[in-house]
N, C-alpha and C positions, 0 to 999 in steps of 0.2 A: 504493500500500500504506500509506504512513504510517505510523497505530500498529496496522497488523495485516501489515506486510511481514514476511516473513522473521528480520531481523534489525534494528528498529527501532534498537538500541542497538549503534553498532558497524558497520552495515550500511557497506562498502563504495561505497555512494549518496552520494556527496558534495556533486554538486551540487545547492542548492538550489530550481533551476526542475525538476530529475529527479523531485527528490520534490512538487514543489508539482501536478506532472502525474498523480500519482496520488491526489490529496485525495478523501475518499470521507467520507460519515456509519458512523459508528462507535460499538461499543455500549457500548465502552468508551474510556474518553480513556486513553493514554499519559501517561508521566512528564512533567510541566511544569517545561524545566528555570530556573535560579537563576542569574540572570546575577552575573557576580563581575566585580573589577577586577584583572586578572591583571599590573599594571605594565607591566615592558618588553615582556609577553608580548600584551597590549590586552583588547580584552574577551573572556573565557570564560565558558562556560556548564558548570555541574553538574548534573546529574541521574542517578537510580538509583531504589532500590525493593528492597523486600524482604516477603517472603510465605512463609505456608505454608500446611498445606493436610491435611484427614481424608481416609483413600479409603477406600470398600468396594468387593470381588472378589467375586463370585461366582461359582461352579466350581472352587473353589481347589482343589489336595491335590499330592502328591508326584508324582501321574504330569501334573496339569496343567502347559500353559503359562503359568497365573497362577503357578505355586509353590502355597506348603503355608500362604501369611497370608492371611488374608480381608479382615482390616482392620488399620488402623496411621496414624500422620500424621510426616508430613515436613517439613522446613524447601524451599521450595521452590525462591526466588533470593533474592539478597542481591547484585546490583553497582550499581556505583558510576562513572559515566561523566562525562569533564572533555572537552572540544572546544571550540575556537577555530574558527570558521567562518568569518572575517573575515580579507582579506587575500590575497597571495598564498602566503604560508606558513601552511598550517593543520594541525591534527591531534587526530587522535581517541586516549582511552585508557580504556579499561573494563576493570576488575576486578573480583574477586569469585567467587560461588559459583554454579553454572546446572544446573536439573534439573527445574523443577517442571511442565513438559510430560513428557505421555504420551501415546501412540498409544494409541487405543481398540482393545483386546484383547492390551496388553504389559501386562506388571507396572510399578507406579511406582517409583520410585527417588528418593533423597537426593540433597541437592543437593552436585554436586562441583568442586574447582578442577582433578580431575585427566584431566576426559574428555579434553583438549585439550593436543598435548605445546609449546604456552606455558604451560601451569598455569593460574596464576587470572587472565594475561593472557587475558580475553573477546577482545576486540578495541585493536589498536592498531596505530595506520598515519600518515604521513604525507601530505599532498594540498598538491600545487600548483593553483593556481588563475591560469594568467597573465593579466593584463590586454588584452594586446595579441589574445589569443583566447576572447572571449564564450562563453559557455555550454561552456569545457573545463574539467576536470580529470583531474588524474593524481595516479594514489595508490596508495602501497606498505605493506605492512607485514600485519599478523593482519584479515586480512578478513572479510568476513559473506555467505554466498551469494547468488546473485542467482537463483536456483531459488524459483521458487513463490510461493504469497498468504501460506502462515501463517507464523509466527514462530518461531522457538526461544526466545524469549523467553515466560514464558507470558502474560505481562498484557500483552501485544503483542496477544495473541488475544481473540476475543469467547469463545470456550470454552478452558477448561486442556487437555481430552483434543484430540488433533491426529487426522488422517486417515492413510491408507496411504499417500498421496501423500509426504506429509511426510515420512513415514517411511525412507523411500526416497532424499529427496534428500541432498546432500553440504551440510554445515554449513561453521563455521568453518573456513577454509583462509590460510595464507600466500602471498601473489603480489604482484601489481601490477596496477594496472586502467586504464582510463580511461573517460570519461564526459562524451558531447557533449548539448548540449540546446539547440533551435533551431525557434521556432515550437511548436506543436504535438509535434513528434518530441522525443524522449530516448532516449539509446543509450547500455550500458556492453559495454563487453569486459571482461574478468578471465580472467587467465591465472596459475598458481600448482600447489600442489599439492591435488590435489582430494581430498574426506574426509581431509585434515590427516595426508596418506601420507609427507611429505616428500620424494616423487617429483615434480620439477615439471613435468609434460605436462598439465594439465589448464588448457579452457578454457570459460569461463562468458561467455553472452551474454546480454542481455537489451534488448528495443528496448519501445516506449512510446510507443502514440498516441493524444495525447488529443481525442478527438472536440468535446467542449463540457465545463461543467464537473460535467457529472450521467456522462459517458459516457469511457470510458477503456478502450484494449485492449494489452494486455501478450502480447508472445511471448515467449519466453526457451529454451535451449536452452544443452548441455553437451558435451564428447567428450574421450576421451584420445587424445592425439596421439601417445601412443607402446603400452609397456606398464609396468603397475605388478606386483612382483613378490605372492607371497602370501606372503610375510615382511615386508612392506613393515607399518608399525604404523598403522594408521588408527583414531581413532573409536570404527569397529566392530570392532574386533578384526583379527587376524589370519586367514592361511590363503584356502582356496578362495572362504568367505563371503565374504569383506572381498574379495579381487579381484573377486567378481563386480560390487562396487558402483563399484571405484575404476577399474576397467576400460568403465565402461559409458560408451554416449552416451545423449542423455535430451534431449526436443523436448516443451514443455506451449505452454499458453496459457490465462489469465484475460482474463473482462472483466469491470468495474467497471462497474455499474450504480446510480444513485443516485436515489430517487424520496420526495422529503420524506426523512423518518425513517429509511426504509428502504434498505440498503445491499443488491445481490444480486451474488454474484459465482459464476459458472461456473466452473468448470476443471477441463482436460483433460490427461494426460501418459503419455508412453509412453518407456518405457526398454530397453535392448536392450544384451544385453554379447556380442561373437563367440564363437565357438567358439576356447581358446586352450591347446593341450594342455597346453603347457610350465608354467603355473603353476596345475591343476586343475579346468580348465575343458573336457570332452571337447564338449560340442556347447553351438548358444547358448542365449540364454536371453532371457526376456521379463518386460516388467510393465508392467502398463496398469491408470492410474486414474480415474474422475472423481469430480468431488463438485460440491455448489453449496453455497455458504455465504449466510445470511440472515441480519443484524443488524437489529436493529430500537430504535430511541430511545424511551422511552414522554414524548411530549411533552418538557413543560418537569420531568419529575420527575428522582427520581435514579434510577431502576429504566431497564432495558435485558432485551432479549433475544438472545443471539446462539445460532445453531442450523446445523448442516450435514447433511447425507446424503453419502453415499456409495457406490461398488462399485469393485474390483477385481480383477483374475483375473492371476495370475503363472504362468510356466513355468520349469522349470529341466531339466536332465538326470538321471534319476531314478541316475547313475553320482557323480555327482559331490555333494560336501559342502555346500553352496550355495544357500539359501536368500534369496529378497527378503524376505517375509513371513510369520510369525507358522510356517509350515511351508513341503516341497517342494509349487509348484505349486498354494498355496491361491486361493479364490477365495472372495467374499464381497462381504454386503452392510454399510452401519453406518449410524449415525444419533447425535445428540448436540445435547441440548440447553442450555443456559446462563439460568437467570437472574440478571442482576446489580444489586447496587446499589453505585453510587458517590457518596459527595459528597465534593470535592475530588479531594483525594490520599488519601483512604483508600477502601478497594474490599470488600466481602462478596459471593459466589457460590456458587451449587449447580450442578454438571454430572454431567450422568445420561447414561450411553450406553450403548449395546445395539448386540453384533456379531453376526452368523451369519454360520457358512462353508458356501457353499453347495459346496464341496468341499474335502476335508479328507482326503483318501484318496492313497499313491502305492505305487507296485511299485517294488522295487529291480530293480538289473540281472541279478537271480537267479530272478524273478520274483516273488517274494514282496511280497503287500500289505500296505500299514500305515494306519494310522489314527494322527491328531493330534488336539489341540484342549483341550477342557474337565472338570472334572468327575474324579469319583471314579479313571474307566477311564484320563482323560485322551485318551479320544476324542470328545465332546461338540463338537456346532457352536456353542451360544449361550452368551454371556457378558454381564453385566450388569457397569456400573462409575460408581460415582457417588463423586464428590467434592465436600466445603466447604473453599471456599479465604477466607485473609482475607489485606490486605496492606495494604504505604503508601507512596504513592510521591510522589517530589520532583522 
């Protein structure tokens, strides 16, 4: 993943042959960070970034799922990350503000310190690294999911707008991990509280093998070991939604494909939460996504292009409160494009996306049908979403 993993800034990935296993071309370069001389502390590294960004909605008004703004601009991230990677005592700390991702067919949003109940701790952890055992580490503290290709970060990403996939997975969380790398193979475990519930049963895996260095395949996978209540505070919110996510298991897979210029990456993932009466969940539930993501370098210029497709189809209990996506049991398809230009540390992009839901309909348990989505009625399947974003990063 590098600078289009999950959580570039922060990421729970500590060790350095982990991440050197997923080196991939990329349409956009990450923070370059600023070594310092930190004294008794040895050598650290700085880096961060800050961005914002114009959006326009299309379909907007009071019954849609956009809201009632069409357009508007936003500050998008502002953190600020120090890490010691050297040694056997190291640690990561990021701060700051994080928002300037959006899933293609939500509303966008300000950037905030308050998604996460550390505040404007982003990420921060401590990692041992012993000598006496080659390719470990262990490490505790505000961790970065090990779920998925894209980022939370947005200039982590070839496009600001993210997938349903994404949408989906569990972000920052509190735990402890570990992380072996040995030949070709790299493995983490992370166990913690997953979507940041402060319930700790959740555990996060991810393995990594790298074929050559154009070729690399990622499987990764999630589950709660116990149950999380629907008062528990997560992320997303409270209630029946939020258990459906904090309660789920969730099995994907990418592979990193690298040819010249061109980056292509697959992925696949499926989510599944039981049937759990006791905290609003009367039968189970599903979500299944893929997408392929395409980056593309134009030579030796500053210009790039990063672009994905998509589809997914979700189910839930038409009894219960509880939604994956955008509504009960949507399904749909999406697309997004990105052109970028960067030289150095400073970055300008346009990303245009366009979703249809190719089902947008459900019956309650009374049997009465509804209609979701776009537009005036706020039953419309297609929506249009284009952003300029600018930034600068260190």
């Amino acid at each position: 993943m590098i600078t289009m993993r999950r959580q570039l800034l922060g990421l729970g990935f500590v060790a350095a042959s982990s991440l050197l296993a997923l080196n991939s071309a990329n349409a956009m370069s990450g923070p370059t960070a600023i070594t310092i001389d930190g004294g008794p502390l040895g050598q650290l590294s700085l880096s961060g970034g800050v961005d914002g960004y114009a959006y326009y909605n299309s379909g907007t008004s009071e019954n849609s799922i956009m809201g009632n703004t069409s357009n508007g601009a936003y500050v998008g991230s502002a953190l600020t990350e120090l890490q010691k990677t050297t040694g056997q005592l190291q640690f990561t700390i990021e701060i700051g503000s994080n928002g300037g991702t959006a899933s293609l067919g939500t509303p966008h949003g300000q950037t905030s310190i308050t998604t996460f109940s550390t505040g404007p701790l982003y990420a921060g952890y401590l990692t041992l690294a012993p000598t006496d055992v080659p390719g470990l580490t262990i490490s505790g503290g505000q961790l970065g999911s090990l779920e998925g290709w894209e980022s939370g970060v947005d200039w982590n990403n070839a496009n600001q707008l993210t997938t349903e996939i994404f949408y989906v997975q569990n972000s920052q969380a509190r735990g402890v991990e570990a992380s072996y790398t040995t030949g070709p193979f790299a493995g983490t475990v992370e166990f913690g509280d997953g979507y940041d519930s402060g319930v700790w049963n959740y555990i996060q895996v991810l393995g990594t093998y790298t074929i050559d260095p154009t070729n690399a395949l990622s499987i990764y996978g999630a589950a709660n070991l116990g149950t999380t209540g629907p008062y528990a505070q997560t992320f997303v919110g409270t209630g029946p939604g939020a258990a459906l996510y904090s309660n789920s298991d969730l099995i994907g897979a990418f592979y990193n494909l690298t040819i010249g210029s061109l980056n292509l990456v697959p992925e696949v993932q499926l989510q599944y939460t039981k049937a759990i009466a006791k905290i609003g969940l009367s039968k189970a539930a599903s979500n299944y996504g893929a997408a392929v993501f395409a980056d593309y370098s134009i030579g030796t210029t500053p210009y790039s292009i990063g672009s994905w497709i998509e589809a997914f189809t979700s189910h839930t209990s038409n009894q219960d409160a509880a939604t994956w996506f955008i509504g009960p049991n949507a399904q749909g398809i999406g697309a997004s494009i990105t052109p970028t230009w960067q030289y150095k540390d400073l970055f300008a992009r346009a990303d245009v996306g366009g979703l249809y839901l190719t089902r947008n309909k459900f019956t309650d348990s009374a049997g009465n049908s509804f209609k979701y989505g776009y537009g005036s009625y706020g039953t419309g399947r297609g929506v249009f979403q284009g952003t300029l974003e600018a930034g600068l990063l260190f």
